[in-house]
C-alpha positions, 0 to 999 in steps of 0.5 A: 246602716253602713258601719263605716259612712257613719265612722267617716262623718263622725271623724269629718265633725272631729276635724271642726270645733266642736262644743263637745269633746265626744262625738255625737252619736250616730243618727239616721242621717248616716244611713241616708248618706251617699257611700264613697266613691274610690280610687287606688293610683299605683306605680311600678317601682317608685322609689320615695325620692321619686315623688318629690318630683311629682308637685300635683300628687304632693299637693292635691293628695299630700297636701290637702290629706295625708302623707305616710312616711314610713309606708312598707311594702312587706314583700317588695316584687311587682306581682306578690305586691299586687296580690297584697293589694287584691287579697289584703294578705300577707304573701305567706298566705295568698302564696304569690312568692315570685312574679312568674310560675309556677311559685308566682305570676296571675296564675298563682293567683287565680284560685283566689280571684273570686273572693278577692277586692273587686269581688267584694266591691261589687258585692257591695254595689260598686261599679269596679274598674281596672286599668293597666298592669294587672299581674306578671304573666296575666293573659299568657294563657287567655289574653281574653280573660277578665277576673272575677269582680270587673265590671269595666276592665282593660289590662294590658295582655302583651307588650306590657312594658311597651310604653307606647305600644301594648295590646290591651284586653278591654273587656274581653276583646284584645284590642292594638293600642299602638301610638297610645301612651299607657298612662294617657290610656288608664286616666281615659279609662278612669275618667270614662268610669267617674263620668259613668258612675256620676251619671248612673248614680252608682259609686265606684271602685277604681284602680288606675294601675300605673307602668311607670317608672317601670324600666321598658321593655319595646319591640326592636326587630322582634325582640324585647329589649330592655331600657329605662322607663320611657317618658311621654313625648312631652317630657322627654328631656325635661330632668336634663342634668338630675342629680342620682339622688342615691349617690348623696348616701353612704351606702351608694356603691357601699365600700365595706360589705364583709358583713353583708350576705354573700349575693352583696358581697359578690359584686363589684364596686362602681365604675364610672360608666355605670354611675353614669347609665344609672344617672339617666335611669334616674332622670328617665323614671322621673320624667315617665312619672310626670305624666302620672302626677298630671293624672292625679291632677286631672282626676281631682279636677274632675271630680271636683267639677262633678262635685264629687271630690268631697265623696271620693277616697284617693289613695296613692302607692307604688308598689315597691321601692327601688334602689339605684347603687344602696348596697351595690344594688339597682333593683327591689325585692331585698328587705333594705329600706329603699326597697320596702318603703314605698310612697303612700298618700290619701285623701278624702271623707274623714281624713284630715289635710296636710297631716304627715304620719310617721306611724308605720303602714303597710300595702297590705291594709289597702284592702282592709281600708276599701272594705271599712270605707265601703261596708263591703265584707271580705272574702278573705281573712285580712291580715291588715288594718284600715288606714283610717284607724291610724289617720284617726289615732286609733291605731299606732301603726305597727310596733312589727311587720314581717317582711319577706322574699321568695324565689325571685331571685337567682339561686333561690329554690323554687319551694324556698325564700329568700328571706324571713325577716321582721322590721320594727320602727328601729330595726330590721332583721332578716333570715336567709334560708338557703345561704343560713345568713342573718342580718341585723341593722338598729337603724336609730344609729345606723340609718343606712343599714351599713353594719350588719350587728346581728352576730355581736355579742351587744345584740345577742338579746335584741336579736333573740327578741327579733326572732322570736317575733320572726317566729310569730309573724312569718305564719300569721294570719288575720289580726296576728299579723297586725296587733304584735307589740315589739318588745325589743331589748336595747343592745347592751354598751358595746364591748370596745370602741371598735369592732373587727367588722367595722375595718372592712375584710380582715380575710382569714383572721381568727385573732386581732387587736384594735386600738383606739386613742384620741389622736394619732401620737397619743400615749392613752387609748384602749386596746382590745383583743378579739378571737373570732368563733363561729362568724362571732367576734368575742 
């Protein structure tokens, strides 16, 4: 009997009342019931306001199943993304740390292709499809070649970030996609392989790998030249006038980073001319994702047509935040929460509709919640969770996660990362390993990440805490990794009213005194002195 058709049908009877408070128990009819069909719809670097301007995902995936608010991205880069999702493991252990070789890219991964998702989909009778963006640097060294467990695949090989014209490995055979945008090729591909499962009787397994909002990268005079995103013809031109959503927060074009590492604090306030440019990349990602939201709307619409809408899991990510001007940065891979918060939405057998969750999640439990819904048994020790344990109430979420980067940046050593760091529901603490900076942020008072606590004497037990966490889960693996309770000590009252680090550079200063009183002209306040030790202020 499959372990997770019966789960889901008693998790479907919850949802009505019931004359019983206990669920019925299980009965042979679960055995006889069609196993799930599933569909995973990514993007490439969608950040959260992104996706209040996609009205059909919000609706036929939010609105009629659940929406996850505070859905991480534990290492937030393109391919060690993918690899999560292909393995459910942390990238610690399935070692994609950077998006080319030899610490990253497909070729990082391919020792694990035979035991990865699609394998274990196909093990357990599904018919697997893959259309779009595979992993960084696939098909560099075979453009032919098709990962182990694709039954139907058509990745693109070259040209990738072509939006209108990529070469594509359908099947084996590189074939010139040219005049064909990439998201109308991947919902043809979806729709082919949902009529063909339908018609075959046979349920299936598809990953509708999305480019957008991803910037493009098009052919001019033979070389590439990178840009925004590039919309479809239709869209272009429809978000005119888009508010920058980043420039409405206080870390937009952040004005005090004496306490920020070392890369932030190097660069340069906003001019003008900037902001602008980073105004129609805002509005150019938009508009390219307006043809993904019609995908979701045009997959549920034929699902539904072929009545197997109520037999089908969809669930919805990007693949890592994105920043535009938080922090002075335009990017991912930092631990910031614009980069590790990504959109998450799911809907199907057993999960309710209209349900926001603020529990946290990850990218990582994808795979663990493909493996319960299908029956299919794992290859690989999974380091997440199934998603429906959470929808259900089972699980709370994670108290801690760890969040990671490797060498994807500049100055990062091949062997090193870029950080180690965990993140609770309140803060989130990081190390850097090549620089030996640390940073702490207690998001209950400090949303925005705007004052690094981690070197305060307030903080000194909350951070002995985080990293004794860190010390747990940055080699974890399997449920280690996923069933951590975070005891985190409060920070104690603060020692003056106002702290050197919050006035902004204070150059060499070893000694200050700051003073504080109601108002200008007052004759009480309170004055403290400071001696700085170290990087501490006492």
């Amino acid at each position: 009997m499959r372990r997770t058709v019966a789960r889901l049908l008693t998790a479907a009877v919850m949802l009505v009342p019931v004359a019983a408070a206990v669920a019925p128990p299980r009965t042979a009819a679960a055995d006889s019931a069609e196993p799930p069909n599933i569909i995973l719809i990514t993007t490439d670097d969608q950040s959260l306001a992104d996706l209040e301007h996609m009205p059909y995902t919000l609706e036929l995936l939010g609105g009629e199943g659940v929406r996850f608010t505070d859905a991480i991205s534990p290492y937030p880069l393109c391919c060690p993304a993918r690899a999560t999702i292909l393995t459910g493991e942390q990238a610690h252990n399935h070692g994609v740390l950077a998006n080319e070789p030899p610490a990253g890219g497909y070729q990082a991964m391919r020792h694990l292709n035979d035991r990865s998702l699609p394998v274990w989909m196909s093990n357990a009778g599904y018919r697997t499809t893959f259309a779009g963006k595979y992993l960084n640097e696939y098909g560099m060294d075979d453009p032919t070649e098709v990962p182990d467990g694709w039954d139907d695949f058509h990745a693109t090989v070259r040209h990738t970030y072509d939006y209108n014209n990529a070469l594509v490995n359908d099947n084996g055979e590189v074939v010139d996609h040219t005049g064909e945008y990439q998201a109308d090729m991947t919902q043809r591909v979806t729709e082919d392989a949902i009529r063909d499962g339908v018609e075959h009787g046979h349920p299936f397994f598809i990953w509708q790998s999305n480019l957008a909002p991803h910037g493009a990268c098009p052919l001019i005079d033979n070389q590439c030249t990178w840009g925004p995103a590039t919309p479809a013809e239709q869209d272009q031109g429809t978000f005119a006038g888009l508010p920058l959503y980043s420039e409405s927060v206080p870390s937009f074009d952040e004005r005090v980073v004496v306490e920020k590492p070392a890369r932030i604090r190097r660069l340069p306030r906003f001019n003008d001319s900037l902001i602008a440019s980073w105004r129609s990349l805002n509005q150019a990602n938009v508009e390219s994702l307006q043809a993904v939201d019609r995908n979701v709307r045009d997959t549920v619409e034929l699902l539904r047509s072929l009545g197997q809408l109520d037999n089908t899991l969809i669930v919805f990510a990007s693949d890592n935040g994105y920043l535009i001007g938080q922090h002075r940065w335009r990017g991912k891979t930092l631990g910031y929460e614009e980069s590790v918060k990504i959109p998450m939405l799911m809907r199907g057998p057993g999960v309710p509709a209209g349900e926001v969750i603020d529990k946290t999640v990850s990218l990582v439990d994808v795979a663990a919640t493909f493996a319960d819904v299908s029956g299919a048994e794992p290859l690989l020790t999974l380091d997440g969770r199934s998603l429906l344990d959470v929808v259900s109430g089972t699980s709370n979420g994670y108290d801690a996660m760890a969040i990671e980067a490797g060498p994807a940046l500049g100055g990062v050593p091949k062997d090193q990362y870029l950080y180690r760091g965990i993140r609770t529901k309140r803060y989130t603490y990081m190390r850097h390993p090549v620089t030996g900076e640390i940073e702490l942020y207690d998001r209950a008072v400090d949303p925005y990440e705007l004052v690094n606590v981690a070197h305060r004497p307030t903080h000194r037990a909350t951070r002995f805490a985080l990293q004794g966490l860190l010390a747990k889960l940055s080699n974890c693996v399997g449920a280690a990794c996923n069933n951590v309770v975070a005891d985190v000590p409060d920070p104690e009252p603060a020692q003056g009213p106002v702290h050197p680090d919050e006035l902004g550079t204070m150059g060499g200063a070893k000694q200050i005194v700051t003073v504080t009183a109601p108002r200008w002209g007052a004759t009480h306040g309170v004055a403290v002195a400071w001696q700085k030790r170290d990087l501490t202020w006492r």
